[in-house]
C-alpha positions in Angstrom: 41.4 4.6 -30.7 41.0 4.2 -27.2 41.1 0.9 -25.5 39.8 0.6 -21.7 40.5 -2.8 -20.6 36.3 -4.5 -19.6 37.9 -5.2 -16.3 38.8 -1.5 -15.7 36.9 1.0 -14.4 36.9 4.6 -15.8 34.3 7.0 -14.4 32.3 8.6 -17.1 33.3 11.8 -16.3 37.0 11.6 -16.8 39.1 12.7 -20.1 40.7 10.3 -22.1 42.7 11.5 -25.0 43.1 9.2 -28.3 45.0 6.3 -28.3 44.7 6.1 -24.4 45.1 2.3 -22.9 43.7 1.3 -19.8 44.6 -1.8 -18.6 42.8 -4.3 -16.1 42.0 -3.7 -12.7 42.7 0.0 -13.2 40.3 2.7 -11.8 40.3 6.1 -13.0 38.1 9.0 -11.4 36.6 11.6 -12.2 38.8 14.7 -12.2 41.0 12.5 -14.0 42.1 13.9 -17.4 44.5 11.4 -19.5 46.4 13.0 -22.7 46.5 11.3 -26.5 48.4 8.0 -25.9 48.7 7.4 -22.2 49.0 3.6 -21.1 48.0 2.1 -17.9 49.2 -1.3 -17.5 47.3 -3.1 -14.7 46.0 -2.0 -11.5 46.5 1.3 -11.6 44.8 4.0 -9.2 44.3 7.3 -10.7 42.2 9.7 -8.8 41.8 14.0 -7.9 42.1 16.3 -10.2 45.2 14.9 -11.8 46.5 15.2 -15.6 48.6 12.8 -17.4 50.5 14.6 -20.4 50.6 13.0 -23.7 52.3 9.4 -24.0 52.7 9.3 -20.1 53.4 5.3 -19.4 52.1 3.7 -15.5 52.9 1.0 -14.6 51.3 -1.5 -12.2 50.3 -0.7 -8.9 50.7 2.9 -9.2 48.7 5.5 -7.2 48.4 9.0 -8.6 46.3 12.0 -7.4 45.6 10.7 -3.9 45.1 12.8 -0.8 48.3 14.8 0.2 49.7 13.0 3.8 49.0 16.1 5.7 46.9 16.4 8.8 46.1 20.5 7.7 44.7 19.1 4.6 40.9 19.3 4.9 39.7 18.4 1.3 40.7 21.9 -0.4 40.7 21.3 -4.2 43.9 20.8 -5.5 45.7 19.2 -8.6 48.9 16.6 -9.7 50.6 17.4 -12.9 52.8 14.8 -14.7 54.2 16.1 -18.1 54.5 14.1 -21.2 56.3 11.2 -22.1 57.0 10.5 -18.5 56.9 7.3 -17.0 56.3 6.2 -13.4 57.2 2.8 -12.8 55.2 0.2 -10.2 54.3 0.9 -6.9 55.2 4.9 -7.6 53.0 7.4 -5.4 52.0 11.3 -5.8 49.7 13.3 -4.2 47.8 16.3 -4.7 48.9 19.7 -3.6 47.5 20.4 0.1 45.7 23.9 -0.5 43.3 25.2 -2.0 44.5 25.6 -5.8 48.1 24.2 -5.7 49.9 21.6 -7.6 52.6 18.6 -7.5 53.9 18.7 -10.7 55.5 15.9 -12.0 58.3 17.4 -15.6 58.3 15.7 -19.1 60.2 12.8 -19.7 61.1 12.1 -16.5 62.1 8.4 -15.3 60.5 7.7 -11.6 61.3 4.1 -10.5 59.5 1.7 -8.3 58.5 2.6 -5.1 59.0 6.3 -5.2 56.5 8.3 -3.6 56.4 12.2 -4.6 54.4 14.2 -1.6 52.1 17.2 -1.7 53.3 20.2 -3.3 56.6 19.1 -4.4 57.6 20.4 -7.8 60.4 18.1 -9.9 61.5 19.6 -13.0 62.1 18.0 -16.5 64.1 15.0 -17.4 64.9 14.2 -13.6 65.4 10.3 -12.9 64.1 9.2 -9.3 65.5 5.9 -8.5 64.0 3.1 -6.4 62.9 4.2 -3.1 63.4 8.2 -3.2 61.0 9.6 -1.2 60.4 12.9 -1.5 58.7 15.2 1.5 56.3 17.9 1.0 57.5 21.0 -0.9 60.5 19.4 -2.6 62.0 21.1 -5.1 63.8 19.0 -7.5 65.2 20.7 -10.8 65.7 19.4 -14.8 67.9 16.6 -15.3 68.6 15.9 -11.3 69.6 12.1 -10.6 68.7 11.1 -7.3 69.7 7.5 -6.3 68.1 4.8 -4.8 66.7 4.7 -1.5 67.4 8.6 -0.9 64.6 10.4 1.9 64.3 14.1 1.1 63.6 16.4 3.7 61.0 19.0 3.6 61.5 22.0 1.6 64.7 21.1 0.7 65.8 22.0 -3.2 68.0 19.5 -5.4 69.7 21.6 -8.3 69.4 21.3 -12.1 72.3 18.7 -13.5 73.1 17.3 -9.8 73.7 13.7 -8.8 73.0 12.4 -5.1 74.2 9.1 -4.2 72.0 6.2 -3.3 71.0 6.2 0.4 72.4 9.1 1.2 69.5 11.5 3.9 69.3 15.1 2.2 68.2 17.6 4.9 69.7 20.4 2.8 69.5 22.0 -0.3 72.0 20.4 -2.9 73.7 22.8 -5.3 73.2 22.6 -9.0 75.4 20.8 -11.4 77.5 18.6 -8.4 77.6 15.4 -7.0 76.7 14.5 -3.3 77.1 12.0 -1.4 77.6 10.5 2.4 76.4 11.3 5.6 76.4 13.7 6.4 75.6 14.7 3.1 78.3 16.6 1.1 79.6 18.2 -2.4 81.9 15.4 -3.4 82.8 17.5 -7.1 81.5 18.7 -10.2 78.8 16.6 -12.5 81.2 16.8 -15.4 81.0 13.4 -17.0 76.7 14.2 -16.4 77.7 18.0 -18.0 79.6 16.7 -21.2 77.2 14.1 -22.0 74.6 16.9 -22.0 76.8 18.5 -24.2 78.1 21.6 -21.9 80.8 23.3 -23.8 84.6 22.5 -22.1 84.9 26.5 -21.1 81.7 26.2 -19.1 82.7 23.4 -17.3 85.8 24.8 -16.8 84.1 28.0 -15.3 81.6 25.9 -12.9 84.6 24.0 -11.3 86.2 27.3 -10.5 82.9 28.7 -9.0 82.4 24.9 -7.2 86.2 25.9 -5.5 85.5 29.2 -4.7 82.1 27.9 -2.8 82.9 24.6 -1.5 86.5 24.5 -0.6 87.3 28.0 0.6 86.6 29.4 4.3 84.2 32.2 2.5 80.7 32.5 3.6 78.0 32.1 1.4 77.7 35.4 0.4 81.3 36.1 0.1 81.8 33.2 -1.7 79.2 34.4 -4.2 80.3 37.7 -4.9 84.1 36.2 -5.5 82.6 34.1 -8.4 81.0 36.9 -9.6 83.9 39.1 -9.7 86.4 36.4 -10.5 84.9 33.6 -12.7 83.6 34.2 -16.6 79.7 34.7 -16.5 77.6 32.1 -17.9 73.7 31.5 -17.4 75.2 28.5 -15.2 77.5 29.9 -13.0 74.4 32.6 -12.1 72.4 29.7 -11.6 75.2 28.1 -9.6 75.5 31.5 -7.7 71.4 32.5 -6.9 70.7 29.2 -6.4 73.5 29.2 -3.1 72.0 33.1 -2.3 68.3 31.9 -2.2 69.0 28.4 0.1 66.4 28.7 3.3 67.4 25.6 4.8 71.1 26.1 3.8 73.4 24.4 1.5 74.3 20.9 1.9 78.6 22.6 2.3 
């Protein structure tokens, strides 16, 4: 059963899934399509052509689906995606995609803390906790089960790896490698994730094997690409250590090193 608050206002127009809450004060629009159990406390501003997955939680004070904060933006119909079981605490932001057809896409069961704000185009994966603060530029990539701590501006572009950890209130102007920590400024690999890897349950040899390939491309003199193709000739293969490995080859704005 759905339950919209009488102080609410939801445009007749919108999609609202069973067992949808909508609390007071909220205001949903039109293009607004909300999946079976989504609750939004009080307050909340949801508005474009966004979708809320199933079980999605706002809280107050959110705004979702506004315009993207780009000047070349000129109404083009575009979309915000936020996967299920997600929540988005108070005061979070997240715009629409600035051309015609795109999407910011939000993952499942991700944990986005006050005060966040998530810009145009910006893709963050699955399972990914934002702390309070982050603010993510347009066209951010942020991969599954990223931690990115409090207070953290990322620039433009600029990709955060699957199973890495940046420090609160560190600036990230450059892509940070998959499965290590970062930290300081200017920012830098300070090790592995392991403790984050074991409690995701990574076997011991495939840790083992990303720490090698971390060595070889953080604390030798080898370029990038020389660098890579040591791990590859020197370190057992996994599906991480490629990851590890094409994620490094396929940096545009460079590795955060």
């Amino acid at each position: 059963m759905t339950n919209v608050h009488a102080l609410a206002v939801v445009d007749p127009r919108a999609r609202l899934g069973d067992g949808v809450t909508v609390g007071p004060f909220c205001w949903v629009g039109p293009g607004v399509t909300l999946g079976d159990g989504v609750v939004l406390d009080s307050n909340v501003r949801i508005d474009g052509h966004t979708t809320l997955g199933p079980r999605v939680r706002v809280h107050a004070g959110a705004v979702l689906g506004g315009p993207p904060q780009d000047l070349k933006w000129k109404g083009e119909t575009s979309a915000l995606e936020i996967g299920e079981a997600t929540v988005i605490r108070e005061c979070v932001t997240a715009n629409l995609a600035s051309e015609e057809g795109k999407m910011t896409r939000i993952g499942a069961n991700c944990l986005v803390m006050a005060y966040a704000h998530i810009a145009h185009n910006t893709v963050v994966g699955d399972r990914v906790i934002l702390a309070n603060g982050v603010q993510l530029a347009g066209y951010v990539t942020v991969e599954d089960y990223a931690i990115v701590g409090g207070l953290v501006p990322v620039h433009q572009f600029v990709r955060i790896g699957a199973h890495s950890m940046v420090g609160g209130g560190c600036r990230v102007p450059q892509d940070v490698a998959p499965y290590v920590r970062a930290a300081g400024s200017p920012l830098k690999p300070i090790g592995l994730n392991a403790i984050g890897l074991t409690r995701r349950g990574f076997a011991a040899e495939r840790i083992a094997a990303l720490k090698q390939a971390y060595r070889i491309l953080f604390r030798s003199d080898l370029r990038v690409e020389d660098a890579a193709e040591r791990i590859r000739a020197t370190v057992e293969p996994s599906p991480e250590v490629e990851h590890f490995v094409r994620f490094a080859l396929e940096s545009q704005r460079g590795l955060a090193r």
